[in-house]
LUMZA-700391 format. One record per residue (C-alpha): residue number from 0; x, y, z. Coordinates in pm, whole numbers, plus 50000, padded with zeros to 5 digits. Example, Ala and Ser with C-alpha at 12.3 -4.5 7.8 and 13.67 -1.06 7.14 Angstrom:
pt nr 0	px 51230	py 49550	pz 50780
pt nr 1	px 51367	py 49894	pz 50714
REM end
This chain:
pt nr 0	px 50000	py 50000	pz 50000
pt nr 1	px 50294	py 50265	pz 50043
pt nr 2	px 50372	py 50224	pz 49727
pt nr 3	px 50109	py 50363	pz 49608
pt nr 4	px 50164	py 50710	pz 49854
pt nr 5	px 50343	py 50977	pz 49573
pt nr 6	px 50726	py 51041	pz 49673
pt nr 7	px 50680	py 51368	pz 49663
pt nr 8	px 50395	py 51626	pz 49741
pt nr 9	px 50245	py 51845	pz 49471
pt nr 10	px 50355	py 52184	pz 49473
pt nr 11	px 50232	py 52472	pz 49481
pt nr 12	px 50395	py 52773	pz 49308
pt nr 13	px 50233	py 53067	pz 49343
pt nr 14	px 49928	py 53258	pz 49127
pt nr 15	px 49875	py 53511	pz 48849
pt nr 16	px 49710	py 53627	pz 48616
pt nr 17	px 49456	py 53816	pz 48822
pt nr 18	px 49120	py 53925	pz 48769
pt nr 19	px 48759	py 54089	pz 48937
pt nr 20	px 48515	py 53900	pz 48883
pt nr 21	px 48165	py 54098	pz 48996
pt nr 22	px 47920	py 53774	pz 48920
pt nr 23	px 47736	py 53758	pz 49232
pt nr 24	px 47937	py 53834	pz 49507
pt nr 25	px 48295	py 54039	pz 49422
pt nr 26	px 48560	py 53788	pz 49389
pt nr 27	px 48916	py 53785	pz 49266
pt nr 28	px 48997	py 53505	pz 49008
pt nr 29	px 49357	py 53408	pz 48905
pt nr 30	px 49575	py 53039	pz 48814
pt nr 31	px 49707	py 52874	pz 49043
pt nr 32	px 50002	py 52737	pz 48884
pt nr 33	px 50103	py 52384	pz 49115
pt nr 34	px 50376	py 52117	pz 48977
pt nr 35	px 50365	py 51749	pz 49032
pt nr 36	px 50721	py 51608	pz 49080
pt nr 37	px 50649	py 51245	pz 49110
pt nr 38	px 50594	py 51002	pz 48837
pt nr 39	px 50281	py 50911	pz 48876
pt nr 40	px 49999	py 51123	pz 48712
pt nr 41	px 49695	py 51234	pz 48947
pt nr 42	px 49402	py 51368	pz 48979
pt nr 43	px 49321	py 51688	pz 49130
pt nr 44	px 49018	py 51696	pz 49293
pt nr 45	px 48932	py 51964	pz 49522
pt nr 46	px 49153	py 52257	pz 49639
pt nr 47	px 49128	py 52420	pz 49983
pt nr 48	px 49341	py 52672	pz 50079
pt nr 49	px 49338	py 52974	pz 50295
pt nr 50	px 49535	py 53328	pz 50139
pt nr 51	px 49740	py 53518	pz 50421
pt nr 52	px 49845	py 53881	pz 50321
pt nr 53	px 50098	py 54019	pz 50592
pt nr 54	px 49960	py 53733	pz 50853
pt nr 55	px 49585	py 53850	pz 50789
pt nr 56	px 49315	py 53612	pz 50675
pt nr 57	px 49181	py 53771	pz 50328
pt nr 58	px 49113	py 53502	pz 50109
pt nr 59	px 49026	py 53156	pz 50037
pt nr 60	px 49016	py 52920	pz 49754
pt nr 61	px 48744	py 52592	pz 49848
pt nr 62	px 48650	py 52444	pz 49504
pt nr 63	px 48608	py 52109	pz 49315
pt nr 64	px 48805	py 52024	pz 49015
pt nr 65	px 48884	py 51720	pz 48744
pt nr 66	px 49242	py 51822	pz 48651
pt nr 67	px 49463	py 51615	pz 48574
pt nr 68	px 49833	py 51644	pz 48708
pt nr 69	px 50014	py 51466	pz 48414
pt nr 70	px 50407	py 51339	pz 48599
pt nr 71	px 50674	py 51545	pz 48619
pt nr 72	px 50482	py 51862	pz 48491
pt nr 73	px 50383	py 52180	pz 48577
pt nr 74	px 50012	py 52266	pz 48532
pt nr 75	px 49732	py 52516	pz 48595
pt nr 76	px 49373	py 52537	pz 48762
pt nr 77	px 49180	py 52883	pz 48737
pt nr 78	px 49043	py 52976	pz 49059
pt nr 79	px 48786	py 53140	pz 49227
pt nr 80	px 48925	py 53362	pz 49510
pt nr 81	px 48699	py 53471	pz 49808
pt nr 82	px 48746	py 53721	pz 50006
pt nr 83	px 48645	py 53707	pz 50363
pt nr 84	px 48393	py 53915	pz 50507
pt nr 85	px 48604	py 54188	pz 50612
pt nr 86	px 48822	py 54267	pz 50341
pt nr 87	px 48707	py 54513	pz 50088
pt nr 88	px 48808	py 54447	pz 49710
pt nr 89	px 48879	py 54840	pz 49710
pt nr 90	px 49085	py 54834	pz 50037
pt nr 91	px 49274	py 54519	pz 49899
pt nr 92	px 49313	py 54652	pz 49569
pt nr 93	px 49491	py 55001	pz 49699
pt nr 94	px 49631	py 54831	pz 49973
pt nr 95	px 49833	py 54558	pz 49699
pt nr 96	px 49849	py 54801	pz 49458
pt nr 97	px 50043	py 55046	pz 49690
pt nr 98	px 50374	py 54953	pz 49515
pt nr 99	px 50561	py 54768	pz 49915
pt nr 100	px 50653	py 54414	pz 49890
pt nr 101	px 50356	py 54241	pz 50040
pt nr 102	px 50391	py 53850	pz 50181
pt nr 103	px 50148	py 53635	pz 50064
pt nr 104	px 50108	py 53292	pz 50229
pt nr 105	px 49905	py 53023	pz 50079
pt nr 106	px 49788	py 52742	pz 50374
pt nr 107	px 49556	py 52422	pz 50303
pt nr 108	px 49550	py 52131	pz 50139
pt nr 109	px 49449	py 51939	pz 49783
pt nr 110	px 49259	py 51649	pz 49774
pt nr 111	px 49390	py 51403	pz 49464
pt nr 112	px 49336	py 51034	pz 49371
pt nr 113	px 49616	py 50888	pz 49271
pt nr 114	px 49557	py 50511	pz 49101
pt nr 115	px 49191	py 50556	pz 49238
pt nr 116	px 49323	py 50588	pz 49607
pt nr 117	px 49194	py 50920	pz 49767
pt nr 118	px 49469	py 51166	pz 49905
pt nr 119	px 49525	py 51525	pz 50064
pt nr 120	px 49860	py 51679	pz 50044
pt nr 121	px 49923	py 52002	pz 50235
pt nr 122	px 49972	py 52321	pz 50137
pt nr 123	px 50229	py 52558	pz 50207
pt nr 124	px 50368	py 52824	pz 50039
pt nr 125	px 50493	py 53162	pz 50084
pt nr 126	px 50614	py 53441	pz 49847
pt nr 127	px 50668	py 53827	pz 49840
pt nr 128	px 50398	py 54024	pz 49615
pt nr 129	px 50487	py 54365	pz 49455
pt nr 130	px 50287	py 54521	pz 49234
pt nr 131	px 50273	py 54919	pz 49155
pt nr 132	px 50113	py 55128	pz 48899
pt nr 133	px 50345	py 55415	pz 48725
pt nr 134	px 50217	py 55727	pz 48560
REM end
């Protein structure tokens, strides 16, 4: 049976391409971009994760997916980003946009099958975010 556990976790590394999406409720979207190192392909099949900016709760990712994480590769899932109830998408957007490196920390897990054997593999990842705008 442990032969069937992957060697290595999936990775997560980082996410871009960002977006407002104003369907319903204001939300961010953006793709996550994760890498599977082992070779063995899986299936992604939910994807959990909590969004830190500067140690503060702003964000969370909680959908289902049917990607599949071919070996050895790096591939990417759009996602829906929530924002929780006290953040503002204009007080994020200035306070991002403010041009200071920002640390974004991304804490959770994935659920995958991997040869029809349900998994979760943490999450956790951190990375400095700067972004300005010039005139």
């Amino acid at each position: 049976m442990l032969s069937c556990l992957p060697k290595s976790a999936i990775e997560l590394r980082g996410v871009e391409k960002f977006g407002i999406s104003t369907f319903g409720k204001t939300s961010l979207t953006g793709d996550a971009v994760f890498y599977n190192p082992n070779s063995s392909r899986m299936k992604l099949r939910q994807i959990k994760i909590d969004i830190y900016l500067d140690g503060e709760k702003t964000a969370e990712v909680n959908q289902n997916t049917k990607v599949v994480a071919k070996p050895r590769s790096e591939f990417t899932v759009p996602v829906a980003i929530d924002l929780s109830d006290n953040v503002k998408i204009s007080d994020l957007l200035l306070n991002v946009l403010g041009g200071k490196k920002r640390e974004v920390h991304y804490k959770g897990h994935l659920k995958v099958n991997l040869n029809g054997i349900p998994m979760r593999i943490p999450i956790d990842h951190k990375e400095e975010f700067n972004m300005s705008i010039k005139f």
